[in-house]
KOLDREN-670307 format. One line per 3 residues: number of its first residue (from 1); for each residue x, y, z of C-alpha. Coordinates in nm, 3 decimals, padded with zeros to 5 digits. Example, Ala and Ser with C-alpha at 12.3 -4.5 7.8 and 13.67 -1.06 7.14 Angstrom:
// KOLDREN-670307
1	01.230,-00.450,00.780  01.367,-00.106,00.714 $
END
This chain:
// KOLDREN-670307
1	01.082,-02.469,-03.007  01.228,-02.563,-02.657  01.447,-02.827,-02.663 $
4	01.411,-03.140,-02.459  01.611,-03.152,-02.155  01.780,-03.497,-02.259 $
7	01.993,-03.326,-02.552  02.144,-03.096,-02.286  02.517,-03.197,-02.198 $
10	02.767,-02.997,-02.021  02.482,-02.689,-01.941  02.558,-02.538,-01.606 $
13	02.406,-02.227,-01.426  02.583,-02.003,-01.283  02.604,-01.833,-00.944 $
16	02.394,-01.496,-00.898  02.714,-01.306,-00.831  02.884,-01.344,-01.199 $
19	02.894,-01.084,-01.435  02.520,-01.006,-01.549  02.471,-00.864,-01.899 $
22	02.099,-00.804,-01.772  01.849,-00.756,-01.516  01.543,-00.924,-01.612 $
25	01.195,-00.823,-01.446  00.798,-00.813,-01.529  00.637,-00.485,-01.471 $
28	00.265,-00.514,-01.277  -00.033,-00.408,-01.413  -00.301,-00.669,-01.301 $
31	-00.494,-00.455,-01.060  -00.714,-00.726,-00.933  -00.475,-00.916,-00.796 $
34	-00.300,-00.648,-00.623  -00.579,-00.439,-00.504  -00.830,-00.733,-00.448 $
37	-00.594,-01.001,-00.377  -00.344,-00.825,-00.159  -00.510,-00.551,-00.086 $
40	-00.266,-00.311,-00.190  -00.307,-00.009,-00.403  -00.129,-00.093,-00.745 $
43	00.012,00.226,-00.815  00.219,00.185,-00.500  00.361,-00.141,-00.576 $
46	00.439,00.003,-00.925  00.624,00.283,-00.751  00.808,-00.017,-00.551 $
49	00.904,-00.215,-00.874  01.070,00.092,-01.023  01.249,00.174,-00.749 $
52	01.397,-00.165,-00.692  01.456,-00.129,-01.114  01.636,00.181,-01.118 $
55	01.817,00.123,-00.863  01.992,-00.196,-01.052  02.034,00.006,-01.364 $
58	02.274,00.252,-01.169  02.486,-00.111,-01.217  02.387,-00.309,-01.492 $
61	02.094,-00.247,-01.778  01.749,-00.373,-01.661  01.509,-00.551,-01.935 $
64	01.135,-00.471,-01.817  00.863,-00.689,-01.977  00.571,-00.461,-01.976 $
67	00.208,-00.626,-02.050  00.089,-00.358,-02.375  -00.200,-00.248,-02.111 $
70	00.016,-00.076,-01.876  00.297,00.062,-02.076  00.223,00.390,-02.029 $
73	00.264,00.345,-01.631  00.610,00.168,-01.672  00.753,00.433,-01.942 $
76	00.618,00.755,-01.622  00.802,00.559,-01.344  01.092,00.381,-01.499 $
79	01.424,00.559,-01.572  01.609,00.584,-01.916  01.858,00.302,-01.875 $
82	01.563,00.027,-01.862  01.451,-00.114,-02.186  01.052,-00.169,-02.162 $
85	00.965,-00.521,-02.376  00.581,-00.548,-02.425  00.505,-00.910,-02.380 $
88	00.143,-01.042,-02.255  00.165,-01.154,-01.899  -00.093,-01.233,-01.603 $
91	00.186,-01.103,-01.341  00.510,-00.971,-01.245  00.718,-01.247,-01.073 $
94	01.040,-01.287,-01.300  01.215,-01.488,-01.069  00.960,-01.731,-01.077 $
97	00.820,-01.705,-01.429  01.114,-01.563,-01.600  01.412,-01.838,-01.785 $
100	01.674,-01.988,-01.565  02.014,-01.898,-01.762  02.236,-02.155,-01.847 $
103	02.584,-02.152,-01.988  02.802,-02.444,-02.215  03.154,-02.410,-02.275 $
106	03.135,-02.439,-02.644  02.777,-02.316,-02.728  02.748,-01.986,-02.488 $
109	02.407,-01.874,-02.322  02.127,-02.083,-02.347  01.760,-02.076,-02.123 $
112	01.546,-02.313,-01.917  01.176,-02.274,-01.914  01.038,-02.497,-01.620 $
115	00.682,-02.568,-01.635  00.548,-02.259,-01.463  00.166,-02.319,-01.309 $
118	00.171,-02.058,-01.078  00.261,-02.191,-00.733  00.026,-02.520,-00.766 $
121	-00.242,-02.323,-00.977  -00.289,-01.989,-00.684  -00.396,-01.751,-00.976 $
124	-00.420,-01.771,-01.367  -00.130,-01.797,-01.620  -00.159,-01.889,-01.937 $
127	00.045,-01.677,-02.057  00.329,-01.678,-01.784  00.357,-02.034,-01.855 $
130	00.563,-01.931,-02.162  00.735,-01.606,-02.070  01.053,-01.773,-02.039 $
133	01.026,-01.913,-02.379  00.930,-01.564,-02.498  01.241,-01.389,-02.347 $
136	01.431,-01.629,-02.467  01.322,-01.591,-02.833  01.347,-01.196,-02.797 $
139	01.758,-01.251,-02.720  01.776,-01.535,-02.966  01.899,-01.795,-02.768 $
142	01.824,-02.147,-02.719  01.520,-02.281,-02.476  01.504,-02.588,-02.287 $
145	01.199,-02.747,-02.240  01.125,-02.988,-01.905  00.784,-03.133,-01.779 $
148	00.925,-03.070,-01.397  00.738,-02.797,-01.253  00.948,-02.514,-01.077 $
151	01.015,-02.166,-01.021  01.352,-01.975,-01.005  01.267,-01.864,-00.658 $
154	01.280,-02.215,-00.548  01.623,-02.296,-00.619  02.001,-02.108,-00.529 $
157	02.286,-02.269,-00.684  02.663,-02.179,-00.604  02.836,-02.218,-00.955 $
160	03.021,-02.517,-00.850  02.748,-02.831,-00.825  02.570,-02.714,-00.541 $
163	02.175,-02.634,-00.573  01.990,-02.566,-00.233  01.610,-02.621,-00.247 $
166	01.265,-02.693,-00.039  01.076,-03.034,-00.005  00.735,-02.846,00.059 $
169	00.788,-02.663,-00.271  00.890,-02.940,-00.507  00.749,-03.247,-00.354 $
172	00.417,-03.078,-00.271  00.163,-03.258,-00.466  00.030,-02.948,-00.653 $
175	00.388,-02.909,-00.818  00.523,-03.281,-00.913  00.299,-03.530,-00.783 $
178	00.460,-03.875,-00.882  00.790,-03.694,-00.913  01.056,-03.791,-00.668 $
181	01.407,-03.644,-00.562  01.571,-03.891,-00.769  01.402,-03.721,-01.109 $
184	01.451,-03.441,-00.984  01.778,-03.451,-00.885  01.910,-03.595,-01.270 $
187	01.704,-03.331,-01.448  01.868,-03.054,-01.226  02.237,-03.228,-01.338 $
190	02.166,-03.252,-01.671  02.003,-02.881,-01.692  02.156,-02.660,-01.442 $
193	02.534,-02.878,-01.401  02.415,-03.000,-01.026  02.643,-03.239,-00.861 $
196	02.461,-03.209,-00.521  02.122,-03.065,-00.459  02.017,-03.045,-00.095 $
199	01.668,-03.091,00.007  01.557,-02.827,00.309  01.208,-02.865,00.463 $
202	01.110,-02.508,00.389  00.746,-02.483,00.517  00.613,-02.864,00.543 $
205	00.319,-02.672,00.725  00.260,-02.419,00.549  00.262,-02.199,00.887 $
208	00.345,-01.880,00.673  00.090,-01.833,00.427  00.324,-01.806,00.158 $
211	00.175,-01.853,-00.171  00.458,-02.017,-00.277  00.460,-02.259,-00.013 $
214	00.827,-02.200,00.108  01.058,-02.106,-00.184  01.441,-02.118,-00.036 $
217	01.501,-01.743,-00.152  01.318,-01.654,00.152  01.539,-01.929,00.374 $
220	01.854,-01.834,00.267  02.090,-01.747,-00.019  02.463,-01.787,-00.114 $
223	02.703,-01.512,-00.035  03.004,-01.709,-00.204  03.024,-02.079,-00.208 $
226	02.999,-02.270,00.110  02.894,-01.944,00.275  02.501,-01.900,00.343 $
229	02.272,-01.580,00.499  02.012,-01.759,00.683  01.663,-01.615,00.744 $
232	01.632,-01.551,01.111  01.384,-01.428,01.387  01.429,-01.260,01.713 $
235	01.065,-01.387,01.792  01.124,-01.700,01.902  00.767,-01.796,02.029 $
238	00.627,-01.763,01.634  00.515,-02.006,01.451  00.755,-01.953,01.190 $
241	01.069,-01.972,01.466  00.993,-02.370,01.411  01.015,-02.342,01.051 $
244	01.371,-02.143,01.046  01.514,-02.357,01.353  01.453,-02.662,01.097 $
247	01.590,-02.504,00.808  01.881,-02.402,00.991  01.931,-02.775,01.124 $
250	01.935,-02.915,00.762  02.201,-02.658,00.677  02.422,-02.754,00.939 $
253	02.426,-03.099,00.877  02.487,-03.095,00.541  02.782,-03.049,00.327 $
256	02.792,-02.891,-00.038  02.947,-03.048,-00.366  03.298,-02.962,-00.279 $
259	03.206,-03.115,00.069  03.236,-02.845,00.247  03.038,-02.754,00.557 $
262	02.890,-02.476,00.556  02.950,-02.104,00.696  02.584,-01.972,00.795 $
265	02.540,-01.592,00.887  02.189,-01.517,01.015  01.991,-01.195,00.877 $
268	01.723,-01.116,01.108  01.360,-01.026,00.929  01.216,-00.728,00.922 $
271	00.920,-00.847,01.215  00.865,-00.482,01.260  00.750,-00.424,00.933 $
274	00.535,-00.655,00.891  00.158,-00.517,00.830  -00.060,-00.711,01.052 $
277	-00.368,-00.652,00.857  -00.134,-00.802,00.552  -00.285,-01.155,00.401 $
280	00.102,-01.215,00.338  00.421,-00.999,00.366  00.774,-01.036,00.303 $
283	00.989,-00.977,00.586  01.312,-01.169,00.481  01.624,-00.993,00.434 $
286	01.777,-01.289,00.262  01.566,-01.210,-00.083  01.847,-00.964,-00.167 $
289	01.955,-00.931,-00.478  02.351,-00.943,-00.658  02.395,-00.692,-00.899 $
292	02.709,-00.600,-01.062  02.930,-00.480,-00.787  02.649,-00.383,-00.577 $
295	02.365,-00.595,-00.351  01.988,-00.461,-00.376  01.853,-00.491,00.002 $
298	01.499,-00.487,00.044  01.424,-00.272,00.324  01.138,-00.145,00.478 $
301	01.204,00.233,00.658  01.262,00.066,00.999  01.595,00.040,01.223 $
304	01.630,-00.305,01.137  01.703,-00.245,00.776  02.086,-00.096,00.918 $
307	02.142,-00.421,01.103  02.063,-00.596,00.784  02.270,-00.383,00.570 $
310	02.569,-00.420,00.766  02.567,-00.804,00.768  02.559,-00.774,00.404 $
313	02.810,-00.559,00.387  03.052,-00.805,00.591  02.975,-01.052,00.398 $
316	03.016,-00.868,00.007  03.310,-00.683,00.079  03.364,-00.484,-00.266 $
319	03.029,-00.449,-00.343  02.793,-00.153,-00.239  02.450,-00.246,-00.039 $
322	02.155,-00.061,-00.195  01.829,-00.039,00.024  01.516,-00.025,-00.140 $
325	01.208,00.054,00.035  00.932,-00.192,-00.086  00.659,-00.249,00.149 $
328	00.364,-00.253,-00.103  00.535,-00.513,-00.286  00.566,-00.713,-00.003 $
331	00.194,-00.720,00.058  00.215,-00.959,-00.191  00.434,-01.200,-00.041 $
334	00.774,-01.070,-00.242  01.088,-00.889,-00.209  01.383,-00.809,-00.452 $
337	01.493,-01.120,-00.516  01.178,-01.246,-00.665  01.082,-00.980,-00.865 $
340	01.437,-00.984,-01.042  01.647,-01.297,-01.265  01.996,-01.224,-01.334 $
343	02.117,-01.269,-01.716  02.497,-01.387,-01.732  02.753,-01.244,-01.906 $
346	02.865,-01.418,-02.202  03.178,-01.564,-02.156  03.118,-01.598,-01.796 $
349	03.328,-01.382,-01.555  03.362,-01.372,-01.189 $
END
């Protein structure tokens, strides 16, 4: 049974770029949404999610949930060194769906399971509502229960008190309504160790069509503490220049937990990529993943993807930047990042 958030003391989470002891992702299999929905042929995207999987398993051993229906599609396309786990799911979002791993001094790894309802109810899942708590049982560790609704794509956090998030994502009405920052803000200390959270706009209106509604993994994400990649665009007559010139603002005026200002690199999207006859697609750079001693770069088979890969290479030195191609997953408004969640090492290291 999860446990209620108010028995948690001295929980942190830690950064993305610790030690993992696992790759978590979801496998997908539900064709309607894909292929009606998107309007991308599933097969593809399946070919996209094992890609992106076997490439992190050259670094660290991938767990793949795999609804029963479709494991004979995961066990063709994904490589030895991934461990299929059939578990019932509606879809294939990990990030969002998937536990949030905590840590405790004394009482090792432990899991969050936020109350997942699908973006503000966008598609059915009753049963992703409790994957979390369903991984969490299959590794034996502990589950923490909280009525705030949230997905792991919506948060970064740097390890040291810091969590970075989006008012149109947790304040939107279809999430928490009657929930404030001030909740928030004490469930997010006493689950995930926050000292500071700050609050970006992300996409107050909604200019992007993102189903999420502006999760911060497409904003930005931490490259060390106090040091930020920033989604940027060279098109600066877009809609969405508005929404990352606003973003960018908050950043700059705010300071983290340490109080530190911070560093922000921009990573220009991949505009060129993006299908115009797409609903939705993923063009940020920024929803990289960390893997051990490597970074998994979306990428997209255009010139851009070099640009990207060399700012990310400045700013991991030591680690070696993987690109993946994955434009049928980002028909469905996706990258890397939120198709993956990082399971810590236990004892923590780096």
């Amino acid at each position: 049974m999860p446990r209620n958030e108010n028995n948690n003391n001295a929980w942190m989470m830690p950064a993305e770029w610790v030690t993992h002891a696992a790759t978590w992702m979801v496998w997908p299999h539900n064709q309607a949404l894909w292929e009606s929905g998107w309007r991308v042929t599933l097969p593809l995207v399946q070919e996209d999610f094992a890609r992106v999987a076997n490439a992190i398993a050259r670094f660290e051993p991938v767990k793949m949930v795999v609804d029963p229906s479709a494991l004979a599609s995961a066990k063709a396309l994904c490589g030895p060194n991934i461990e299929l786990i059939p578990l019932a799911v509606n879809d294939s979002w990990c990030r969002d769906s998937g536990p949030s791993f905590v840590c405790h001094p004394q009482q090792g790894l432990a899991g969050v399971s936020w109350r997942f309802n699908a973006w503000g109810g966008k598609s059915a899942h009753e049963l992703d509502e409790s994957l979390a708590r369903r991984a969490l049982n299959h590794l034996g560790l502990e589950c923490f229960g909280t009525p705030l609704s949230n997905e792991g794509g919506a948060i970064h956090v740097d390890g040291e008190g810091t969590l970075i998030t989006t008012e149109s994502v947790l304040l939107n009405p279809n999430r928490n309504p009657g929930i404030g920052k001030v909740e928030m803000e004490e469930i997010f200390s006493r689950l995930l160790g926050v000292k500071k959270t700050i609050w970006l706009p992300g996409d107050p209106d909604y200019v992007t069509g993102d189903m999420t509604d502006g999760h911060v993994d497409g904003v930005c994400a931490f490259a060390r503490p106090g040091v930020l990649l920033v989604d940027a665009t060279h098109d600066q007559s877009s809609v969405y220049a508005e929404v990352v010139r606003e973003n960018r603002r908050a950043l700059e005026l705010a300071t983290d937990a340490q109080g530190r200002k911070f560093e922000l690199i921009e990573l220009f999207e991949a505009s060129e990529a993006v299908d115009s006859e797409a609903e939705v697609f993923c063009a940020s750079y920024t929803n990289f993943y960390i893997a051990n001693g490597a970074i998994i770069m979306p990428a997209y088979g255009i010139e851009a993807d070099e640009a990207a890969a060399k700012v990310l290479a400045q700013a991991f030195p030591g680690r070696e930047v993987v690109p993946v191609r994955i434009n049928h997953l980002a028909h469905g408004g996706g990258g890397v990042h939120c198709i993956t969640q990082q399971q810590p090492a236990w004892p923590v290291e780096g």
